[in-house]
C-alpha positions in Angstrom: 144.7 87.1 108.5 146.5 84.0 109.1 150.3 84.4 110.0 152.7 81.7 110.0 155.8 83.6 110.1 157.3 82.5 112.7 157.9 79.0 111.0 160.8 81.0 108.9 163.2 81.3 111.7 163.0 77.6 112.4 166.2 76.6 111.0 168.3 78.9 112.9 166.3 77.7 116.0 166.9 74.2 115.7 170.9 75.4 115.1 170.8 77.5 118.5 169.7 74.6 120.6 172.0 72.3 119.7 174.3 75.0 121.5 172.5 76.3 124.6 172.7 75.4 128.1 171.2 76.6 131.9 174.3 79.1 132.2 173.5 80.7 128.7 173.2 84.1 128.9 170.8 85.6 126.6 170.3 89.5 125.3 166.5 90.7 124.7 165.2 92.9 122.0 165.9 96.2 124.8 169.6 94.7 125.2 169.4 93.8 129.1 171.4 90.8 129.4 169.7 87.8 130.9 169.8 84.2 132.1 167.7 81.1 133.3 164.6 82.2 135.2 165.1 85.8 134.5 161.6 87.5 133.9 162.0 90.4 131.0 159.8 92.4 128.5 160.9 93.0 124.7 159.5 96.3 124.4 156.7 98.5 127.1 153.7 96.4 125.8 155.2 93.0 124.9 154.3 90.0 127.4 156.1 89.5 130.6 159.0 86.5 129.4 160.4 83.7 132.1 163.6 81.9 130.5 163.4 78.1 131.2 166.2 75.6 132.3 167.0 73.3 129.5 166.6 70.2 131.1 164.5 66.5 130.1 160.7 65.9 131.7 158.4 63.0 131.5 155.6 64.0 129.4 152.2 62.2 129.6 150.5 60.0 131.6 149.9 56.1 132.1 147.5 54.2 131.6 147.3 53.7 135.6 147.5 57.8 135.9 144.8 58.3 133.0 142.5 55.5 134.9 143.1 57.1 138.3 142.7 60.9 137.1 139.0 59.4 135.6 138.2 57.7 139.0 139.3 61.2 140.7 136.9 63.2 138.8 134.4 61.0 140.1 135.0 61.0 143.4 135.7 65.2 143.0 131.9 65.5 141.9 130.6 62.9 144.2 129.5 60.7 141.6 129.4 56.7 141.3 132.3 55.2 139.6 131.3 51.7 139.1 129.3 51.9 136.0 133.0 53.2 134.1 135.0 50.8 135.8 132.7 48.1 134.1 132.7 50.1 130.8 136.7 50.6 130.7 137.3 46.7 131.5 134.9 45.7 128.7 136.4 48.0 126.4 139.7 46.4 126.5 138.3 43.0 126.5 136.8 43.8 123.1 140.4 44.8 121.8 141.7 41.9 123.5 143.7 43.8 126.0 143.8 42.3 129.5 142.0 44.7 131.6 144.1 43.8 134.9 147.0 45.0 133.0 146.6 46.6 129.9 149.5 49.2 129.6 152.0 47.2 127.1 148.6 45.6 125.0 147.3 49.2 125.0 150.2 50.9 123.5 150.5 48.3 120.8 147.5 48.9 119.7 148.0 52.6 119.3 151.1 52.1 117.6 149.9 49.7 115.2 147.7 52.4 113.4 144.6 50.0 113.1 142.8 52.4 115.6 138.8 51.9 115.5 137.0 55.4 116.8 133.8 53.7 118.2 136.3 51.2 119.8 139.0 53.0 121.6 138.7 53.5 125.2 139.7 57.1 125.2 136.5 58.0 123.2 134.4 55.7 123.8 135.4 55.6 128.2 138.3 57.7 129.6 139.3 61.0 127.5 142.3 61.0 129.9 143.5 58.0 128.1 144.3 60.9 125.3 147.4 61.3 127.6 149.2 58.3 126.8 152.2 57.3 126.3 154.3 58.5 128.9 157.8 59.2 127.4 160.9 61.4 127.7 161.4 64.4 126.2 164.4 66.2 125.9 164.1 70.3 125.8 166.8 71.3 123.0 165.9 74.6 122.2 166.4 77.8 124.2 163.0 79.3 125.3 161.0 81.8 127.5 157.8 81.1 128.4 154.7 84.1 128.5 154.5 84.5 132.5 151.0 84.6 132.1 148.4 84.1 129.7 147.9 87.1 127.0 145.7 89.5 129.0 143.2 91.7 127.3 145.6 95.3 127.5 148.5 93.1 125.5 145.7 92.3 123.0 144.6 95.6 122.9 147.7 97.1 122.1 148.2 94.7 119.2 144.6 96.1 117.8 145.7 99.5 118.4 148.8 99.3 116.2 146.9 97.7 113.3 148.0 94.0 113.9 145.2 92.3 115.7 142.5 93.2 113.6 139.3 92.6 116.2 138.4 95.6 118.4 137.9 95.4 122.0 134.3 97.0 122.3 131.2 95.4 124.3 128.3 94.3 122.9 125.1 93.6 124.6 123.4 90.2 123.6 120.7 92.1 121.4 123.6 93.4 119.3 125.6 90.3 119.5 122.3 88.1 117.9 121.9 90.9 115.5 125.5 90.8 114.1 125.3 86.6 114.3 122.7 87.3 111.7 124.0 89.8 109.5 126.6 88.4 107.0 127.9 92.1 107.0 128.6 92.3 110.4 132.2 91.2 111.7 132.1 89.8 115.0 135.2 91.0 117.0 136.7 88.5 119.8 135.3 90.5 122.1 131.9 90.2 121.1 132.1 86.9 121.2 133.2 86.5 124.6 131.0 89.2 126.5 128.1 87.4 124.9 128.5 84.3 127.0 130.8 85.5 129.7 129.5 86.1 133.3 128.9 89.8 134.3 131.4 89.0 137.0 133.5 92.2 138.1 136.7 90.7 136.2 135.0 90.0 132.6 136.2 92.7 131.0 139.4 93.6 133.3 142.6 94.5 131.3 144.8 91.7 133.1 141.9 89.0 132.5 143.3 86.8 129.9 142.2 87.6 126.3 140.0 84.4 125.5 137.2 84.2 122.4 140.5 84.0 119.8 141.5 80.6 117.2 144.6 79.7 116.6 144.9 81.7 113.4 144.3 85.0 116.0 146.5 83.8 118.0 149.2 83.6 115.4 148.5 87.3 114.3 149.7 88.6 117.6 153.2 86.6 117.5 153.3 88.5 114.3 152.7 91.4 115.2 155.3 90.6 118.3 158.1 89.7 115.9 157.4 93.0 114.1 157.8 95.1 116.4 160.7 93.7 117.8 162.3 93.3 114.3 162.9 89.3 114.7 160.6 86.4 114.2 161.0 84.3 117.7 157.9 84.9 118.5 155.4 81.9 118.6 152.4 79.8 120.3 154.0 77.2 122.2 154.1 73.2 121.7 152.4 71.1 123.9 155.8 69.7 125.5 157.2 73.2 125.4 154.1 74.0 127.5 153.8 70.7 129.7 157.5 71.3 130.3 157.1 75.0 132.0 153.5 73.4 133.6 155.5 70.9 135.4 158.6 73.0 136.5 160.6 70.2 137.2 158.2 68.4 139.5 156.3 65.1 139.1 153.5 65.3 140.8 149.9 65.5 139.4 150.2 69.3 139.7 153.2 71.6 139.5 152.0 72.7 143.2 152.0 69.0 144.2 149.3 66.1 144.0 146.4 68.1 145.2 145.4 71.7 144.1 143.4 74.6 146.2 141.1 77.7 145.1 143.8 80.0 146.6 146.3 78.0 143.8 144.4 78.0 140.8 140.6 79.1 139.3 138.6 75.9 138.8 135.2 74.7 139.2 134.5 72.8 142.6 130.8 71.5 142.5 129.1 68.3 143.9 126.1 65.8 142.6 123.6 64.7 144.4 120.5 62.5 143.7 117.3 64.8 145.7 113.6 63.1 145.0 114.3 61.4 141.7 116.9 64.0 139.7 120.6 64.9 139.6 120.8 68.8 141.8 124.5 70.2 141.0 125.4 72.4 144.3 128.4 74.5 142.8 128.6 76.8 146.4 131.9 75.8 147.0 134.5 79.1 146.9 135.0 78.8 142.8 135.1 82.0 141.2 133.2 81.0 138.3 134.6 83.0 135.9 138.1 84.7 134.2 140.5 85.9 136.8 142.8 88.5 136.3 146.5 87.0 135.5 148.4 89.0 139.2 145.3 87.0 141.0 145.7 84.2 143.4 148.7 82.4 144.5 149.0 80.9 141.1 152.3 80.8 140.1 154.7 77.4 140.0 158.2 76.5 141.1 159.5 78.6 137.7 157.3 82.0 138.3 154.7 80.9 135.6 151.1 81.7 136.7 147.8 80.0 136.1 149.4 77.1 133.8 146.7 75.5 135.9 143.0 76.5 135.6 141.8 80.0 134.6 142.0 80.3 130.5 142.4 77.0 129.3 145.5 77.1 126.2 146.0 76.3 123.0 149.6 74.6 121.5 150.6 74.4 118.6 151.0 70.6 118.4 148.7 69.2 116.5 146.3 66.1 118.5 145.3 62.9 116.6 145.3 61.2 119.1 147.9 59.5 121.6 151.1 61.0 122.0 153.8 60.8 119.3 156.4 59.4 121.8 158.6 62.3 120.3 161.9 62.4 122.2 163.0 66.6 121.7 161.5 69.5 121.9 162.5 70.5 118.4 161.1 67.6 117.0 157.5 68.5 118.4 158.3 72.1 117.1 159.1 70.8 113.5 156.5 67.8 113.6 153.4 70.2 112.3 154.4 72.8 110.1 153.1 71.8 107.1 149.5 71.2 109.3 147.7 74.7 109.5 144.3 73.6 109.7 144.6 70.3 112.4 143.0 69.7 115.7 145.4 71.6 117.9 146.4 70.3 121.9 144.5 72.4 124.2 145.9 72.4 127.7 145.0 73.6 131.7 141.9 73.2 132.6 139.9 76.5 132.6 137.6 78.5 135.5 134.2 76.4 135.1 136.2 72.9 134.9 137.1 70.0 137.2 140.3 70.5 138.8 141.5 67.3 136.9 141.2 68.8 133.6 143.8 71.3 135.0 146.7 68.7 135.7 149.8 69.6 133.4 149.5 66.3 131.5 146.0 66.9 130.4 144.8 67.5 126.5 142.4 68.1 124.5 142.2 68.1 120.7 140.9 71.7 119.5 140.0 72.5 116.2 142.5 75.6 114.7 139.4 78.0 114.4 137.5 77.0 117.5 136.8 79.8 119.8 135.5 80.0 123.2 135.5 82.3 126.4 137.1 80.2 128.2 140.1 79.3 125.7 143.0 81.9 125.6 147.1 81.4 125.5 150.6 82.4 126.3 153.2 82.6 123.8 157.2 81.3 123.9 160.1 83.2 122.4 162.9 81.5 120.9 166.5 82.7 122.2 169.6 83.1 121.1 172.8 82.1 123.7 175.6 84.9 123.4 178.6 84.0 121.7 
């Protein structure tokens, strides 16, 4: 079942933003009046909301920032460097970029549309380049933000009222191979997950974020979310809607600042070493390895949002080819892909088993639509409506 509902009520949206300010005062679904920051709940099972400032953000990264977040992730693993620093400077001498200072040649390049796969750095070298341009972007629409990432008792509640259709059963591998090879057997998200998931203590715990789902899934529950409530404001986020509430007004690599703890966020600390002739991975550093729950650790930023670094890495609804757009508003990102159901979708955060530099607010990854993993979940936005 693939719901796109939401994309009805986008219209009136783009007409309520042009209107809304930080003093709005908004009314939810229960009628408790609210206002900027203001955490609130639709209805007894609906996500926890937070209602962002409007306010403008710098989204993406340079190509100084993308080269320096690669040479971090080096240094982070204890690994040598040099052999990508030589790779990265050849790369742009074969576009004929100067390599001592290649931001203006770079973005040329990009904008010209003659990009060459096998020839582009942030394929071929540094995936952080994916984060490029940096450039403005104005938040016109109203919004609250999922305080934290769907858990598994908010999806179960969706499956119990008939609009998730998965179940939320465990299967043990034995089962899980025997369904893979039966084209009678539906595999439930679940399945999916438990299959590949530690048997860690939080696996399966309701407030563990509800991961194994695409993006069509994910879509199901906003539906079902904008039926129950009666209105369709409901949605997965865009990437600069979610980079916005990431960053919480800050500018540093990380909402908490330019460096990021265990007690902050769930990623993977490991080192490499080079023992008697092979690569040994030590990863006996304090991570969790797996799925927290969404009230664990001291995980939320500056706006109350929790884990947008680390954890459950999340899906957007912005579709990825690539560099950024350079879009300038919020709506404009919101509008940009609607007539794109099946693209490679921005995947942001990092997750529990990755390098803390995969979880800095300004990194992405392109995703296809039906891609699932156990470490891939998501939060959903709700579009509001200032009281006249």
């Amino acid at each position: 079942m693939r719901n796109f509902v939401y994309l009805l009520s986008l219209p009136f949206s783009l007409m309520l933003g042009l209107a809304a300010s930080a003093e709005e005062l908004y009314v939810t679904a229960t009628g408790e009046m609210v206002s900027t920051l203001d955490v609130f709940q639709d209805c007894d099972v609906c996500p926890e909301m937070i209602i962002l400032p409007m306010g403008e953000f710098q989204m993406g990264s340079s190509v100084e920032e993308a080269n320096a977040a690669k040479l971090r992730f080096y240094m982070n693993t204890n690994s040598d460097p040099s052999d990508y620093k030589k790779e990265l400077r050849q790369s742009f001498i074969n576009l004929g970029i100067d390599p001592d200072q290649p931001e203006d040649a770079l973005m040329q390049y990009y904008a010209s549309g003659d990009v060459i796969r096998l020839k582009d750095p942030q394929y071929s070298v540094n995936a952080f380049l994916h984060e490029v341009p940096p450039h403005p972007v104005s938040i016109d629409l109203p919004i609250a933000m999922g305080r934290n990432e769907v858990t598994r008792e908010e999806w179960a509640a969706c499956v119990k009222d008939g609009g998730c259709e998965q179940g939320l059963e465990d299967m043990n591998p034995s089962a899980w191979l025997a369904c893979l090879n039966d084209s009678d057997c539906i595999m439930t998200p679940d399945d999916r997950v438990r299959f590949r998931l530690p048997n860690g203590p939080h696996a399966t715990h309701p407030r563990s974020p509800m991961t194994g789902i695409t993006f069509y899934e994910m879509n199901d529950y906003t539906a079902w979310l904008n039926r129950r409530i009666g209105a369709n404001v409901y949605r997965v986020p865009t990437e600069a809607e979610w980079e916005y509430a990431a960053r919480s007004g800050t500018t540093t690599s990380y909402a908490q600042g330019d460096m990021l703890s265990l007690k902050q966020a769930n990623f993977m600390v490991y080192r490499v070493d080079f023992v008697d002739g092979k690569y040994v991975i030590d990863y006996n550093f304090g991570s969790a390895k797996e799925l927290l729950p969404v009230d664990d650790l001291d995980a939320a930023n500056d706006w109350g949002l929790r884990h947008m670094s680390g954890n459950a890495s999340e899906f957007t609804s912005t579709c990825n080819d690539g560099p950024h757009r350079g879009l300038a508003t919020s709506s404009q990102y919101l509008i940009a892909d609607t007539d794109r159901p099946d693209c490679k979708r921005s995947l942001k955060g990092g997750f529990y088993s990755g390098n803390v530099e995969l979880a800095r607010p300004a990194r992405r990854v392109p995703i296809s639509s039906d891609h699932w993993s156990p470490s891939i979940g998501f939060r959903v936005v709700r579009d509001l409506a200032p009281v006249q």
